[in-house]
C-alpha positions as CSV (number, residue, x, y, z in Angstrom):
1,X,68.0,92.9,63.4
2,X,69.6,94.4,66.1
3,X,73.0,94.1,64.8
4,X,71.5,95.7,61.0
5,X,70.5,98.4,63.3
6,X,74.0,99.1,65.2
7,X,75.4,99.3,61.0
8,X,76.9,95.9,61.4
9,X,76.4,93.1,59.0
10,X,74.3,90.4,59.3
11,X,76.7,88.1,59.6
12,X,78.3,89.7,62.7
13,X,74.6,89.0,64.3
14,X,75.5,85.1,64.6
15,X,79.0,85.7,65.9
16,X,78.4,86.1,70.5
17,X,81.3,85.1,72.6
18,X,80.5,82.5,75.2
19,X,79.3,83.9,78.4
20,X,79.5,81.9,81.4
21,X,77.7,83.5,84.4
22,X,77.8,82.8,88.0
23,X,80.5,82.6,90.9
24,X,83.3,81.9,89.7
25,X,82.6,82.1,86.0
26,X,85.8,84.2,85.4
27,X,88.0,81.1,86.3
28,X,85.8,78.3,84.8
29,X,86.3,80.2,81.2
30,X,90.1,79.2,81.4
31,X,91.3,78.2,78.5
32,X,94.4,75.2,79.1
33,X,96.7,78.1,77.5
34,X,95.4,80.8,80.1
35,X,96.4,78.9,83.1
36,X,99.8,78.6,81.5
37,X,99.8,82.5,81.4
38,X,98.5,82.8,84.8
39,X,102.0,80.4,85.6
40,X,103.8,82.9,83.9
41,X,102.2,86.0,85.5
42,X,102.6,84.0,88.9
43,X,106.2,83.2,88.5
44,X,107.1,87.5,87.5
45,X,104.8,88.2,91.0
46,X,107.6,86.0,93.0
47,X,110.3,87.5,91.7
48,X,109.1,91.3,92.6
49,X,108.4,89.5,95.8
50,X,112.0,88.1,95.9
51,X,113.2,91.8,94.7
52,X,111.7,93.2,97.9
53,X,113.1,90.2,100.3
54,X,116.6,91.0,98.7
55,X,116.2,94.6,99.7
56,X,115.6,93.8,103.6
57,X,118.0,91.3,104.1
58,X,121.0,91.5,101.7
59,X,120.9,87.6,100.9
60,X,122.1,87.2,97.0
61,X,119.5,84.0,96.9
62,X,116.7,85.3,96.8
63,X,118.2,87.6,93.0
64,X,119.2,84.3,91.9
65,X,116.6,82.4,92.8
66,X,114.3,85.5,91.2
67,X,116.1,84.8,88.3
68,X,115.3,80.9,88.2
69,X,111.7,82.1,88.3
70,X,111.7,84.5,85.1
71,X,113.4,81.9,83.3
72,X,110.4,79.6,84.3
73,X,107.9,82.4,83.2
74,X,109.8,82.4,79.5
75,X,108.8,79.2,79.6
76,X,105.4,79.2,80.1
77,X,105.5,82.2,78.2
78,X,106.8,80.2,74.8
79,X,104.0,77.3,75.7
80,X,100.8,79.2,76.0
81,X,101.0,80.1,73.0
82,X,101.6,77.0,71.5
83,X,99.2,75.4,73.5
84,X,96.7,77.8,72.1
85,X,97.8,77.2,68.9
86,X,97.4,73.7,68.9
87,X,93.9,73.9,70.8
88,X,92.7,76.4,68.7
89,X,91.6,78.6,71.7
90,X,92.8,82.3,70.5
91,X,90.9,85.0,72.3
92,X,91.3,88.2,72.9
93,X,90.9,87.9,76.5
94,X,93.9,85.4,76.3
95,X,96.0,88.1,74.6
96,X,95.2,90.7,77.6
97,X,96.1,88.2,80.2
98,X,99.2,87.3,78.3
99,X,100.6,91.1,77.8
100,X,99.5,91.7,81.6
101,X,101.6,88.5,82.7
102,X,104.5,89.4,80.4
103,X,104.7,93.4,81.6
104,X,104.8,91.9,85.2
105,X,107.4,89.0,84.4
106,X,109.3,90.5,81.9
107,X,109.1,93.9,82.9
108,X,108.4,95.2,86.6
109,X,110.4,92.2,88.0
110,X,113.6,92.6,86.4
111,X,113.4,96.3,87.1
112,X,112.4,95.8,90.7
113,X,115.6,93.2,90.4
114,X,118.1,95.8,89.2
115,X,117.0,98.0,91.7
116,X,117.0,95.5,94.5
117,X,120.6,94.2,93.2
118,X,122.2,97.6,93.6
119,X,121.4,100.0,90.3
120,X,120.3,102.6,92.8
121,X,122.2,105.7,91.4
122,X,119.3,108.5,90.0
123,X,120.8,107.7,86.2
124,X,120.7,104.1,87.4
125,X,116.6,104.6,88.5
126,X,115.7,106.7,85.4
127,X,117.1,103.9,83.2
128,X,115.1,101.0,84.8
129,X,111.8,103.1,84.7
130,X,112.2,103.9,81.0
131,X,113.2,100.3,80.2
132,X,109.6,98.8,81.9
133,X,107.7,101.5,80.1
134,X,109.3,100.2,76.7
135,X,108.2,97.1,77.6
136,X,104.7,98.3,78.4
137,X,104.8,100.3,75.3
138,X,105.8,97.5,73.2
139,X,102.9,95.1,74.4
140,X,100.6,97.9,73.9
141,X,101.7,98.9,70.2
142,X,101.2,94.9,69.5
143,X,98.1,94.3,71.1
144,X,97.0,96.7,68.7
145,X,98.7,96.0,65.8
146,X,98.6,91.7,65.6
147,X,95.5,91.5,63.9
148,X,96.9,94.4,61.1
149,X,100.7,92.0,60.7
150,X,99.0,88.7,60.5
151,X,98.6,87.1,57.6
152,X,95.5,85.3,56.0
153,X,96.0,82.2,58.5
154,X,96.2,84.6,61.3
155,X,99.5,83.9,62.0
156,X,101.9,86.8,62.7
157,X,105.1,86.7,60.6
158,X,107.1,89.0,62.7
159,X,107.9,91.1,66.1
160,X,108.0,95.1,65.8
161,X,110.8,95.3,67.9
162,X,112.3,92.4,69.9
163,X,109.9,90.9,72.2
164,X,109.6,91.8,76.0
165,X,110.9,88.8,76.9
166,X,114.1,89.3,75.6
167,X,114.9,91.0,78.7
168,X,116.1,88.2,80.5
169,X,119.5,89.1,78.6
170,X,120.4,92.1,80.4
171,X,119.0,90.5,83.8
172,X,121.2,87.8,83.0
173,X,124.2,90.1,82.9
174,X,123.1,91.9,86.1
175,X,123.6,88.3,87.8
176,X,126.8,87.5,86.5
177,X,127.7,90.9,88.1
178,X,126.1,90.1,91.1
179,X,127.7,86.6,91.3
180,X,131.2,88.8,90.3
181,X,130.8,91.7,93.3
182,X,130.2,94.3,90.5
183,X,127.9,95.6,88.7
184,X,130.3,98.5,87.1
185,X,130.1,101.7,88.7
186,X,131.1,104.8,86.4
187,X,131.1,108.5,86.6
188,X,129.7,110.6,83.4
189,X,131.5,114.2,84.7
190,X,129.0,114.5,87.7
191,X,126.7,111.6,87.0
192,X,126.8,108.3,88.4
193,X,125.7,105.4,86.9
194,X,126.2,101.7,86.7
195,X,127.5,100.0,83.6
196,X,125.5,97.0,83.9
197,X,122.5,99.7,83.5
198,X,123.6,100.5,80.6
199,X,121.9,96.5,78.8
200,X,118.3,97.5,80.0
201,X,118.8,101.0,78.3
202,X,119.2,99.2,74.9
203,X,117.0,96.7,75.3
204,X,114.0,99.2,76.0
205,X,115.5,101.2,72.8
206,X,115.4,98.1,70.9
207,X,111.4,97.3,72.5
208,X,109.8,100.2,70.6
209,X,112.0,99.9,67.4
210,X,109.6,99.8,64.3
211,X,112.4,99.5,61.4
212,X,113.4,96.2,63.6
213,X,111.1,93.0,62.5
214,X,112.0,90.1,64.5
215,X,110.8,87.2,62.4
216,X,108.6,84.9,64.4
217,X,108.8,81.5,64.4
């Protein structure tokens, strides 16, 4: 009665999410998948943490070894979602905690990486800010409009955009020029900038395409 009166129908009445109450609750609702996420969220948090370490002592390591750890988030990336797939435990908390983990992994920690390796110019700064916001963007505009691209199984035939964790490719350049001793400085007239900026710029671009479907597989 109660949902007739809210305008829903009655068969919405019989549909309550599982609440578990009590200390802890939050982290005995983990799904299998969600603890995968949280692996990938954890992984993005040690590389900002790495980012900053790089910044106070100059040691090379710690970008590469940031590196190895956003790698290792892809991959826990690619199997919580498979894992949720084959346990059938979609959710829509699941898909928050996923876009929260990717924006920090994908996102935040290979900006904080470019700036920690040396993309420090203002051009340089501007660049890495609007490429995280694409990212955030991006996971926003999907969260939003998965249920709208999915097809009668549920399944979403393609990415608006190229995923967020496509930016791996331009932190893998950004290595390879750190590993080189360059990362491309240029002058624009008065402007400064670093060419291996330039990979992040596109990237973002490519993020918040619409006219770009990535299919999904």
């Amino acid at each position: 009665m109660k949902a007739e009166r809210c305008g829903l129908p009655r068969e919405h009445a019989a549909i309550k999410p599982e609440i578990i109450v009590g200390h802890f609750s939050l982290i005995r609702s983990f799904h299998l998948a969600d603890v995968f996420t949280l692996a990938n969220g954890g992984c993005g948090i040690g590389a900002l943490l790495l980012a900053v370490r790089h910044a106070a002592d100059g040691l090379d390591r710690h970008l590469y070894v940031a590196g190895v750890l956003i790698v290792l988030a892809l991959v826990f990336d690619v199997l919580d979602g498979r894992i949720a797939r084959w346990r059938g435990e979609h959710s829509a908390f699941g898909r928050e905690l996923d876009s929260l983990a990717d924006i920090v992994s994908f996102g935040a920690a290979p900006a904080a990486l470019g700036y920690a390796a040396g993309l420090g110019t203002p051009l340089d700064v501007a660049i890495l800010v609007f490429f995280a916001l694409c990212g955030l963007s991006r996971l926003a505009r999907y969260n939003v409009t998965a249920t709208n691209l999915s097809d009668a199984a549920g399944k979403l035939s393609y990415f608006e955009g190229t995923p967020i964790p496509t930016s791996v490719l331009p932190l893998a350049l950004l290595l390879g020029g750190v590993q080189r001793g360059t990362l491309l400085p240029a002058t624009l007239g008065p402007v400064e900038l670093h060419l291996l900026a330039l990979p992040f710029a596109i990237s973002g671009c490519l993020m918040v395409s619409r006219t770009l479907h990535i299919p999904k597989p």
